[in-house]
PDB file of N, H, CA, C and O in Angstrom:
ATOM      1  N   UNK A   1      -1.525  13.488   4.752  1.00  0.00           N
ATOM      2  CA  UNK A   1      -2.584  13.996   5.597  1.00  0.00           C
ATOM      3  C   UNK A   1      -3.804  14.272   4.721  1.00  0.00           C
ATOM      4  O   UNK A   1      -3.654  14.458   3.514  1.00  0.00           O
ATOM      5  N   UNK A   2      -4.990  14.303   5.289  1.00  0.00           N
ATOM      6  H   UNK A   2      -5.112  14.152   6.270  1.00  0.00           H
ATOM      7  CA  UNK A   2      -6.398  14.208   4.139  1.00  0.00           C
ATOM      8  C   UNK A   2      -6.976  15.224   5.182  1.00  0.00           C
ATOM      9  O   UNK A   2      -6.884  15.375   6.400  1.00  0.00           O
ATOM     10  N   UNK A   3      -7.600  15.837   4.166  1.00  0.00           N
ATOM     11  H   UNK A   3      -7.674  15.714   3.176  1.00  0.00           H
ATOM     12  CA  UNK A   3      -8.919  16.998   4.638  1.00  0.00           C
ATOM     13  C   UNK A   3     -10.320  16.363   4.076  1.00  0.00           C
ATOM     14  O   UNK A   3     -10.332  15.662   3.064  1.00  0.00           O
ATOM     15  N   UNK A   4     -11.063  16.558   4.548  1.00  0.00           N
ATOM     16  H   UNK A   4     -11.053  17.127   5.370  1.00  0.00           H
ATOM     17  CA  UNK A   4     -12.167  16.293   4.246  1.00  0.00           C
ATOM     18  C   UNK A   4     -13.161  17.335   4.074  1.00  0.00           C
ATOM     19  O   UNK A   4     -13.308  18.054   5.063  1.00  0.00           O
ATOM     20  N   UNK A   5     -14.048  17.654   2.828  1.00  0.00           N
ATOM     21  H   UNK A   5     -13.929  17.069   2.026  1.00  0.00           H
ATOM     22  CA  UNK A   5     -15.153  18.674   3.194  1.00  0.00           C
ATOM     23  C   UNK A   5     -16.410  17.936   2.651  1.00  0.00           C
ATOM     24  O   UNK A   5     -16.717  17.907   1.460  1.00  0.00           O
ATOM     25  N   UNK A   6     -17.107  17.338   3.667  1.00  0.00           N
ATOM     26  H   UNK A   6     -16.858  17.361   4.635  1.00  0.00           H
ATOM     27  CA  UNK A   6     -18.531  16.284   3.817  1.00  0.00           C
ATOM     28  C   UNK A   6     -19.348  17.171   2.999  1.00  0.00           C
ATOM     29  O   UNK A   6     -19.344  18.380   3.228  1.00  0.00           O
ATOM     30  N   UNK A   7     -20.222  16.539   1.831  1.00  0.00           N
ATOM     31  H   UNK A   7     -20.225  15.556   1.646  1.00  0.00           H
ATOM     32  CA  UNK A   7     -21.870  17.207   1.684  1.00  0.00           C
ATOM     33  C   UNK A   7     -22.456  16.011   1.601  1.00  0.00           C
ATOM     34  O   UNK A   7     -21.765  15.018   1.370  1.00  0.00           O
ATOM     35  N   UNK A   8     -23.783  15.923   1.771  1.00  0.00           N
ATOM     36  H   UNK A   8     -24.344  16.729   1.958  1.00  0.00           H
ATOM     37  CA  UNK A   8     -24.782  15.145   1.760  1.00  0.00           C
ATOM     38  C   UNK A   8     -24.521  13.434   0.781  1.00  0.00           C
ATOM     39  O   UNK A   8     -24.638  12.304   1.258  1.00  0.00           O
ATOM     40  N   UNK A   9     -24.108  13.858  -0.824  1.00  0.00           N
ATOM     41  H   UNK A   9     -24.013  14.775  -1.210  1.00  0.00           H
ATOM     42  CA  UNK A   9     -24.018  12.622  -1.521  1.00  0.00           C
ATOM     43  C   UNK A   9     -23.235  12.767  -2.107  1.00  0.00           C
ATOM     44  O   UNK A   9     -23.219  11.992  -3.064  1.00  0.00           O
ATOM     45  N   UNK A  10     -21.878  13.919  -2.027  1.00  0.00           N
ATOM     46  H   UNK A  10     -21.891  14.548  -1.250  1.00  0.00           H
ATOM     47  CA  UNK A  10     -20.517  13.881  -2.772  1.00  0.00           C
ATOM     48  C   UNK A  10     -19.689  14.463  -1.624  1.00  0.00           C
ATOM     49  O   UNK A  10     -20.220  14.840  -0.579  1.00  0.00           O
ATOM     50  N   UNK A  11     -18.600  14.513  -1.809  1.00  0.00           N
ATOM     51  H   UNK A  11     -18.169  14.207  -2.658  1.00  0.00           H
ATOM     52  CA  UNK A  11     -17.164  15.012  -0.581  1.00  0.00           C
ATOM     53  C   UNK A  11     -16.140  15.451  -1.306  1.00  0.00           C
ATOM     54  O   UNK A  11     -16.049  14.950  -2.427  1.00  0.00           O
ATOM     55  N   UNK A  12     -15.368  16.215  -1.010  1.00  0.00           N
ATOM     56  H   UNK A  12     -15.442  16.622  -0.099  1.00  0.00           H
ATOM     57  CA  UNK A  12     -14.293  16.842  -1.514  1.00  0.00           C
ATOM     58  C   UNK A  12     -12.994  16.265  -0.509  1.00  0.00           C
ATOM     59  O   UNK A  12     -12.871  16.746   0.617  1.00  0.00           O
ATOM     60  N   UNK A  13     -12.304  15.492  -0.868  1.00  0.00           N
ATOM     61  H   UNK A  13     -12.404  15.101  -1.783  1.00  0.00           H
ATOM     62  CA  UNK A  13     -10.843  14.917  -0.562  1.00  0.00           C
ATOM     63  C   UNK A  13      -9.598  15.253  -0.877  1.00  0.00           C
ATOM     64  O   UNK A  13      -8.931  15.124  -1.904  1.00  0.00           O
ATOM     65  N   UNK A  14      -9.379  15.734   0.238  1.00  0.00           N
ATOM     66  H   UNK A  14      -9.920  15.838   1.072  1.00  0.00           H
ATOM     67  CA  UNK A  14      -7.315  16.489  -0.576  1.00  0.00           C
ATOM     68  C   UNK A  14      -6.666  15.860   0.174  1.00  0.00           C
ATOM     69  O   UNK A  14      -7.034  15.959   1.345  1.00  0.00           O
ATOM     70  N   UNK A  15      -5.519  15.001  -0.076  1.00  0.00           N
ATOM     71  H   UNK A  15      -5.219  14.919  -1.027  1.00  0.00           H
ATOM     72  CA  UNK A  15      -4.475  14.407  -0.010  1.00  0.00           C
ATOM     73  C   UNK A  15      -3.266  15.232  -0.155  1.00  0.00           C
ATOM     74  O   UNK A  15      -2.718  15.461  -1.233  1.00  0.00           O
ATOM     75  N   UNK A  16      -2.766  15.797   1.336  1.00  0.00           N
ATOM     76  H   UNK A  16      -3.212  15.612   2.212  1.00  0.00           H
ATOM     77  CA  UNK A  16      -0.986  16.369   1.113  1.00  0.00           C
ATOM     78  C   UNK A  16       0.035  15.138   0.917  1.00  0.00           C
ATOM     79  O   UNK A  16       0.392  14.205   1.635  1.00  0.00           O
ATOM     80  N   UNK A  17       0.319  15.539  -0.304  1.00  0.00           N
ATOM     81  H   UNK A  17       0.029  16.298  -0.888  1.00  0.00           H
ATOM     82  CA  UNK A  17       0.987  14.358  -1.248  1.00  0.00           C
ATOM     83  C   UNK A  17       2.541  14.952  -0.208  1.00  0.00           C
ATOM     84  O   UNK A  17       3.229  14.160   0.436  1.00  0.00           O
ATOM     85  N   UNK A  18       2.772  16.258  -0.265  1.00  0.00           N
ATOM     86  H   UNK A  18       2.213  16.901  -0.788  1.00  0.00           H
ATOM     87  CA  UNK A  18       4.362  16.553   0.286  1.00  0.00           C
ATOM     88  C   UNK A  18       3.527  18.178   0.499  1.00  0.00           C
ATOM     89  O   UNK A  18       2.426  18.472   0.033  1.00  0.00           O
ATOM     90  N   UNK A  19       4.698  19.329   1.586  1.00  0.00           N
ATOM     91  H   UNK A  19       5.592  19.091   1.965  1.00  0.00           H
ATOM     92  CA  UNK A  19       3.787  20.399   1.449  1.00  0.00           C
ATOM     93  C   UNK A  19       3.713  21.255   0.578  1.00  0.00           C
ATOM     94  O   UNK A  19       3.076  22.282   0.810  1.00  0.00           O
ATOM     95  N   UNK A  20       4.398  21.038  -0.757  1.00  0.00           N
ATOM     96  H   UNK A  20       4.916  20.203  -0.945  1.00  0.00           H
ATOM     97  CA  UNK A  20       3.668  22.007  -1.894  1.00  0.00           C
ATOM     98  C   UNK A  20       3.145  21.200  -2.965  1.00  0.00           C
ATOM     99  O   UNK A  20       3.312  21.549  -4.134  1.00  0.00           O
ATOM    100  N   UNK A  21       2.318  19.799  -2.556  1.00  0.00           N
ATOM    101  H   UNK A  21       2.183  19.516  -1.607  1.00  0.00           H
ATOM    102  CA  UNK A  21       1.976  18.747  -3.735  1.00  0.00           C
ATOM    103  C   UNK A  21       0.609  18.595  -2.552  1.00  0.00           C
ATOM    104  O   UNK A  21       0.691  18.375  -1.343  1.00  0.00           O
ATOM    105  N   UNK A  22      -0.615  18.801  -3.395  1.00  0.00           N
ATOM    106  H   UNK A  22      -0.681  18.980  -4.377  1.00  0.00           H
ATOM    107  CA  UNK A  22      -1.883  17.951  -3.059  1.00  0.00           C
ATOM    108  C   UNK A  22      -2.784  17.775  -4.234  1.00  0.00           C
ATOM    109  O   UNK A  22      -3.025  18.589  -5.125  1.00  0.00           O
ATOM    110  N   UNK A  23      -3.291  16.420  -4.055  1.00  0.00           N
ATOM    111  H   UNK A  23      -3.096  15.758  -3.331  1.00  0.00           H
ATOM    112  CA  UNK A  23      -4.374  15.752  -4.530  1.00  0.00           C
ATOM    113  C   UNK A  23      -5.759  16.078  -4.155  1.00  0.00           C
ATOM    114  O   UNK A  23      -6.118  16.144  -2.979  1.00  0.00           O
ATOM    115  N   UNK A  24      -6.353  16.233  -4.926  1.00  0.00           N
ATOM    116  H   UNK A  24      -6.061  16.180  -5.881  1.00  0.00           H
ATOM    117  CA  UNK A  24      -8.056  16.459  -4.936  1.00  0.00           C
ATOM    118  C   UNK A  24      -9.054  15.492  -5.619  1.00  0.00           C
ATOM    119  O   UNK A  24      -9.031  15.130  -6.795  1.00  0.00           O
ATOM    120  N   UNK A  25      -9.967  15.132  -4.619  1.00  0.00           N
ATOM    121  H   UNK A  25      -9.986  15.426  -3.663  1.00  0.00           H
ATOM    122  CA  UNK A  25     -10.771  14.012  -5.988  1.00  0.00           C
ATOM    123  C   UNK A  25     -12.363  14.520  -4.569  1.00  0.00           C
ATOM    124  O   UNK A  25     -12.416  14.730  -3.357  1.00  0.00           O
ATOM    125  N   UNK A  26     -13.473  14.496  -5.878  1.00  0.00           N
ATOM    126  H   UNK A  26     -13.430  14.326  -6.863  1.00  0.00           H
ATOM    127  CA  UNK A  26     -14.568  14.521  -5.250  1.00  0.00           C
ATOM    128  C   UNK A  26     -15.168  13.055  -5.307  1.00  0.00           C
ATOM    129  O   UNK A  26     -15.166  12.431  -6.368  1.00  0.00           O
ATOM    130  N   UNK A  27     -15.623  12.584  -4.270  1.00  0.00           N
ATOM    131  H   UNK A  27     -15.625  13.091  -3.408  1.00  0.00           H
ATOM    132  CA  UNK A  27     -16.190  11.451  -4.282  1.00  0.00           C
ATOM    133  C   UNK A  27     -17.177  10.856  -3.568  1.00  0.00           C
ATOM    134  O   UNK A  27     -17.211  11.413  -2.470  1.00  0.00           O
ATOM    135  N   UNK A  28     -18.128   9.866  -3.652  1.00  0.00           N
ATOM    136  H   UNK A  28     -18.100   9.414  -4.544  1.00  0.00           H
ATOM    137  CA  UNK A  28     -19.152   9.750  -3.054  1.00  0.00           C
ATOM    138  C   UNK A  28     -19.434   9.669  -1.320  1.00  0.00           C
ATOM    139  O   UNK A  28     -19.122   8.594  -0.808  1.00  0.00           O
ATOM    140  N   UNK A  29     -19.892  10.532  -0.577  1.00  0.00           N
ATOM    141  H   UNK A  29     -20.145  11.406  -0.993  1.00  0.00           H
ATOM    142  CA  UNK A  29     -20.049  10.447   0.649  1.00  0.00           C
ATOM    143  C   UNK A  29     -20.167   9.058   1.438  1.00  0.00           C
ATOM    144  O   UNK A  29     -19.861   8.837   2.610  1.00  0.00           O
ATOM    145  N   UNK A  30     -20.608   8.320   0.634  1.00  0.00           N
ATOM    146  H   UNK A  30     -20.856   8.500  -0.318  1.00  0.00           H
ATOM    147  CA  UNK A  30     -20.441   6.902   1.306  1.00  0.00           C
ATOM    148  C   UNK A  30     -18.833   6.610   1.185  1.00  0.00           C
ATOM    149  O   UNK A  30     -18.353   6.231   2.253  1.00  0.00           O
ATOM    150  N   UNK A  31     -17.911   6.710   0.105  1.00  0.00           N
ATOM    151  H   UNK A  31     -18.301   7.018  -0.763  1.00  0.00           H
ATOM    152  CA  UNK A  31     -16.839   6.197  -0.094  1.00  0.00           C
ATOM    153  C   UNK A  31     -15.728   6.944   1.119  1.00  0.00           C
ATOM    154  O   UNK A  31     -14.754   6.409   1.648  1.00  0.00           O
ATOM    155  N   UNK A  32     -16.271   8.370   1.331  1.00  0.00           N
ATOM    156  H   UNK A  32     -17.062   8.804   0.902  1.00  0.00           H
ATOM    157  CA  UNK A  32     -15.661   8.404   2.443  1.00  0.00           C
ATOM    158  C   UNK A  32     -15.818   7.835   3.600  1.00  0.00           C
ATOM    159  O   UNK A  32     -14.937   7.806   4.459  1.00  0.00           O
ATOM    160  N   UNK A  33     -17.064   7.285   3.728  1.00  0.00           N
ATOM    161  H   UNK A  33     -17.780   7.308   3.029  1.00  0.00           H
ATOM    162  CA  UNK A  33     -17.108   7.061   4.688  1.00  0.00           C
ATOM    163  C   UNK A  33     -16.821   5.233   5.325  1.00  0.00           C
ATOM    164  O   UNK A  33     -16.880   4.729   6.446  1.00  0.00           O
ATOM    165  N   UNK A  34     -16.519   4.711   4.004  1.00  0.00           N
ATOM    166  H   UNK A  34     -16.471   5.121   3.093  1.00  0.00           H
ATOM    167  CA  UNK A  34     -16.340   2.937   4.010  1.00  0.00           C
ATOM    168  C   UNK A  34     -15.105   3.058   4.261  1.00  0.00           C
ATOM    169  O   UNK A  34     -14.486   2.319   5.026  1.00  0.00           O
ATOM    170  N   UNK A  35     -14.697   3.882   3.719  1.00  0.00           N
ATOM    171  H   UNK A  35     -15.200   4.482   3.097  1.00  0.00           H
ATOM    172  CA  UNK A  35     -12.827   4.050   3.621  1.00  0.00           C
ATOM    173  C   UNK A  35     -12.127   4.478   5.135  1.00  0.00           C
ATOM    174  O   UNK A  35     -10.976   4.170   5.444  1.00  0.00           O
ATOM    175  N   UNK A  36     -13.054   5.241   5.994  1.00  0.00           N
ATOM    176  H   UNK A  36     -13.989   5.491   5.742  1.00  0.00           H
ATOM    177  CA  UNK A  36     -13.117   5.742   7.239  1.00  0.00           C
ATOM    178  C   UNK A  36     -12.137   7.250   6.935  1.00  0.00           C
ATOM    179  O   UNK A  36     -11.103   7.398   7.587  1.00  0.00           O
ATOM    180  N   UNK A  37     -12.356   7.799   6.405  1.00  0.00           N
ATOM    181  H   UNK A  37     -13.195   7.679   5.875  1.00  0.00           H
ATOM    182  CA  UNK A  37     -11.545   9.150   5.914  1.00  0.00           C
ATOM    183  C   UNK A  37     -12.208  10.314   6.675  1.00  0.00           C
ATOM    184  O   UNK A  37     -13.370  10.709   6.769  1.00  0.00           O
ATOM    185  N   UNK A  38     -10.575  10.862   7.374  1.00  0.00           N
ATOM    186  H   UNK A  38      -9.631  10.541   7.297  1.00  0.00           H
ATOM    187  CA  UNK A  38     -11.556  11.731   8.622  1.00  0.00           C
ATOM    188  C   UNK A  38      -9.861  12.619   8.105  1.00  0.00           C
ATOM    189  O   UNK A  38      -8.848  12.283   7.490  1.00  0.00           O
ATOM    190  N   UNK A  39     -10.408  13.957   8.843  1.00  0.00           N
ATOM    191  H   UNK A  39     -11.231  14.230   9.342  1.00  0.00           H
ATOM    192  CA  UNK A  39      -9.227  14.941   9.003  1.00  0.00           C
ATOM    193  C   UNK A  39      -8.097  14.505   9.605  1.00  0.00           C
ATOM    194  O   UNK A  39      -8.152  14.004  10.728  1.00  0.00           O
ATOM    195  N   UNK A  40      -6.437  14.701   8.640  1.00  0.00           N
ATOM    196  H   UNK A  40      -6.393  15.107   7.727  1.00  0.00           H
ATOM    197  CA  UNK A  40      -5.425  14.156   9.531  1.00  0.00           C
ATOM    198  C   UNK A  40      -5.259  12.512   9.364  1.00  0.00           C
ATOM    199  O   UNK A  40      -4.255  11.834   9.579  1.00  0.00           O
ATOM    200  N   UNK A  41      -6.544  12.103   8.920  1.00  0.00           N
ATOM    201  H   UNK A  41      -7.360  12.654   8.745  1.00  0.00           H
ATOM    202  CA  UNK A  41      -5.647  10.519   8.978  1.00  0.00           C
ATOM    203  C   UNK A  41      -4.980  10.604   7.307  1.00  0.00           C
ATOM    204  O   UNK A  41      -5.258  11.447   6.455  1.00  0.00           O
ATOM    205  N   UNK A  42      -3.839   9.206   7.166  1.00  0.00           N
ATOM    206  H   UNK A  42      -3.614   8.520   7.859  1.00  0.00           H
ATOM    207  CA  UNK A  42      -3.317   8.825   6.037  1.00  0.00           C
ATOM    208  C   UNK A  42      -4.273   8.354   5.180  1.00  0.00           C
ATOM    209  O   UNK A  42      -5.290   7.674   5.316  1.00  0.00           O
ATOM    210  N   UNK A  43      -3.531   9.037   3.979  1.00  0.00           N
ATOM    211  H   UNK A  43      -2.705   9.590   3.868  1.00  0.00           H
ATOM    212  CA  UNK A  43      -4.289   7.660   2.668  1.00  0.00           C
ATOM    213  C   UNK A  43      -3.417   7.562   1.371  1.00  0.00           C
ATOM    214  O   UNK A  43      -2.447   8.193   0.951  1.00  0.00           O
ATOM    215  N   UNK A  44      -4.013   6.720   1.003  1.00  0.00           N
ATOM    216  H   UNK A  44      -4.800   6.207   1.345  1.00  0.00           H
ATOM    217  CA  UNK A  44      -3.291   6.582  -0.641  1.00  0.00           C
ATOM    218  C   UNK A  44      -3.831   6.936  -1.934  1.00  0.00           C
ATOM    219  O   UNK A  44      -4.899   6.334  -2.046  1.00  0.00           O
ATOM    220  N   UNK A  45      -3.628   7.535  -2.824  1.00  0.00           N
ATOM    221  H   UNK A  45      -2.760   8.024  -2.733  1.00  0.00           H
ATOM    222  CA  UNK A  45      -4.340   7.942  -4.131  1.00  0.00           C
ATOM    223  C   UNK A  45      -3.920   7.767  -5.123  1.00  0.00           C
ATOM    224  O   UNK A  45      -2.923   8.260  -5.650  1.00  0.00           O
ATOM    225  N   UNK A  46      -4.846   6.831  -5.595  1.00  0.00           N
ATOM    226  H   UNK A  46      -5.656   6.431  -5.167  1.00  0.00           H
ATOM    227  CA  UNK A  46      -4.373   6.410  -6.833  1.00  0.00           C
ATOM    228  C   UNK A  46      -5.159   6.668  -8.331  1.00  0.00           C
ATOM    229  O   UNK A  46      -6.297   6.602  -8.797  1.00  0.00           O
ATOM    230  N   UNK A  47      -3.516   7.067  -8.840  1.00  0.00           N
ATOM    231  H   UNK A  47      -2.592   7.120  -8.461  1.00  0.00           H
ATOM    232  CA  UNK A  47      -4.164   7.829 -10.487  1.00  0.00           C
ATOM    233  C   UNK A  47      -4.411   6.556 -11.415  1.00  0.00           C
ATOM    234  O   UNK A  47      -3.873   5.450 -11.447  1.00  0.00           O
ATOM    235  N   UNK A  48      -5.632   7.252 -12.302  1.00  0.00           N
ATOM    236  H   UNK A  48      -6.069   8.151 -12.277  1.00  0.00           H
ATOM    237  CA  UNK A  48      -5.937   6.393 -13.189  1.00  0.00           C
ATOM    238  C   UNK A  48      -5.626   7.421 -14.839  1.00  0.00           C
ATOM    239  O   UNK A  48      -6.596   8.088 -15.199  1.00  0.00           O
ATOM    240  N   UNK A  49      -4.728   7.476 -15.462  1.00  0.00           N
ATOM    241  H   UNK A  49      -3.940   6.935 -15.169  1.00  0.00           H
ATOM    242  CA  UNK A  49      -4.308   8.549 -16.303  1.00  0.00           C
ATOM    243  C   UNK A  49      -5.622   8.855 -17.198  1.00  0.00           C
ATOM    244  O   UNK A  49      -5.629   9.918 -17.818  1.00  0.00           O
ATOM    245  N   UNK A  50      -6.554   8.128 -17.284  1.00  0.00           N
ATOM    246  H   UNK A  50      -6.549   7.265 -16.780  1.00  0.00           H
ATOM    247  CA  UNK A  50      -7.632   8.498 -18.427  1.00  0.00           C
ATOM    248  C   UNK A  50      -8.422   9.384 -17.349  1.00  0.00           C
ATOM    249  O   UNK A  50      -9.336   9.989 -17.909  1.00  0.00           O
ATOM    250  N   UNK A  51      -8.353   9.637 -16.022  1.00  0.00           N
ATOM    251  H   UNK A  51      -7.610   9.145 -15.567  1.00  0.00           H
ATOM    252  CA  UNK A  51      -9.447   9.851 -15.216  1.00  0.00           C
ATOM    253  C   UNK A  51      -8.409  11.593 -14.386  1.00  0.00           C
ATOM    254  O   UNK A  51      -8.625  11.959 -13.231  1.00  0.00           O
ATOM    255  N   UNK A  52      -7.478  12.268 -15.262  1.00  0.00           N
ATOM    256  H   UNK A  52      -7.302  11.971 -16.200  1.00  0.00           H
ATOM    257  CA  UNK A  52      -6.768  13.006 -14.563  1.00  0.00           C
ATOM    258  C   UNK A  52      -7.359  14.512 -14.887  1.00  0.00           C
ATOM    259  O   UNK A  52      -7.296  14.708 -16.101  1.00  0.00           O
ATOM    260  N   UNK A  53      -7.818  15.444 -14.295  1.00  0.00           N
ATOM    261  H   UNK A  53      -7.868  15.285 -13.309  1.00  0.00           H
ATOM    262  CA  UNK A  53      -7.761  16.543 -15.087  1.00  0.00           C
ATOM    263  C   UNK A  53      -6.514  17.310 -14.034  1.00  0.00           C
ATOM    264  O   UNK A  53      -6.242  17.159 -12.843  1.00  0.00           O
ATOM    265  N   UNK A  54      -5.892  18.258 -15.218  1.00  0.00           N
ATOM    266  H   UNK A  54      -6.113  18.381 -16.185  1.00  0.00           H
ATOM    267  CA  UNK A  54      -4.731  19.185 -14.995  1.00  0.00           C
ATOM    268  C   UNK A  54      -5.022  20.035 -15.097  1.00  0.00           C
ATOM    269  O   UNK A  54      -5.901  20.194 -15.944  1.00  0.00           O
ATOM    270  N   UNK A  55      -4.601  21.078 -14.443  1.00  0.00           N
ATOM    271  H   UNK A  55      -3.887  20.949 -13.755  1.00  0.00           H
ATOM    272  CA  UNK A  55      -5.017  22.620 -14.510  1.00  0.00           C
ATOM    273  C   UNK A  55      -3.760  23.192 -13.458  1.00  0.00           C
ATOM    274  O   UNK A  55      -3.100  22.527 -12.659  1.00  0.00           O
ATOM    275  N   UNK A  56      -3.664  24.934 -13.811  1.00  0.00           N
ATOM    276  H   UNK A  56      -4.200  25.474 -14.459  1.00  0.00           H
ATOM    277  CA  UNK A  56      -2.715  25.663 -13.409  1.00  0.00           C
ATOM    278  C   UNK A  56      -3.351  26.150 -11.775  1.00  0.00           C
ATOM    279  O   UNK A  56      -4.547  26.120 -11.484  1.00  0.00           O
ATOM    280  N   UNK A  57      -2.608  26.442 -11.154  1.00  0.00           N
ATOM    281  H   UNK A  57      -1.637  26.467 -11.390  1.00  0.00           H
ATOM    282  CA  UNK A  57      -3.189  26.675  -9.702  1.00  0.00           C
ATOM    283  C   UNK A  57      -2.819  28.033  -9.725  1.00  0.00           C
ATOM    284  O   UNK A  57      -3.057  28.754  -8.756  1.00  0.00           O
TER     285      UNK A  57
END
């Protein structure tokens, strides 16, 4: 499931990977929007290991 939080020329994207696993990536407001990424629909995310940051929640 994907959340979306729209701004003008970047977006914030979370991906519920499972319900105690989600993905976050900020990305360009157009890319959400080519991709058609709306609240609730599916997607796929894919890691690029040089491009990961980790941190404690």
């Amino acid at each position: 499931m994907v959340q979306v939080a729209r701004g003008d020329v970047m977006s914030k994207v979370v991906i519920e990977v499972s319900p105690e696993v989600r993905i976050g990536a900020v990305i360009t407001t157009d890319s959400v929007d080519r991709l058609h990424l709306e609240v609730g629909a599916q997607a796929v995310a894919i890691i690029k290991a040089t491009e990961v940051i980790v941190g404690r929640g």
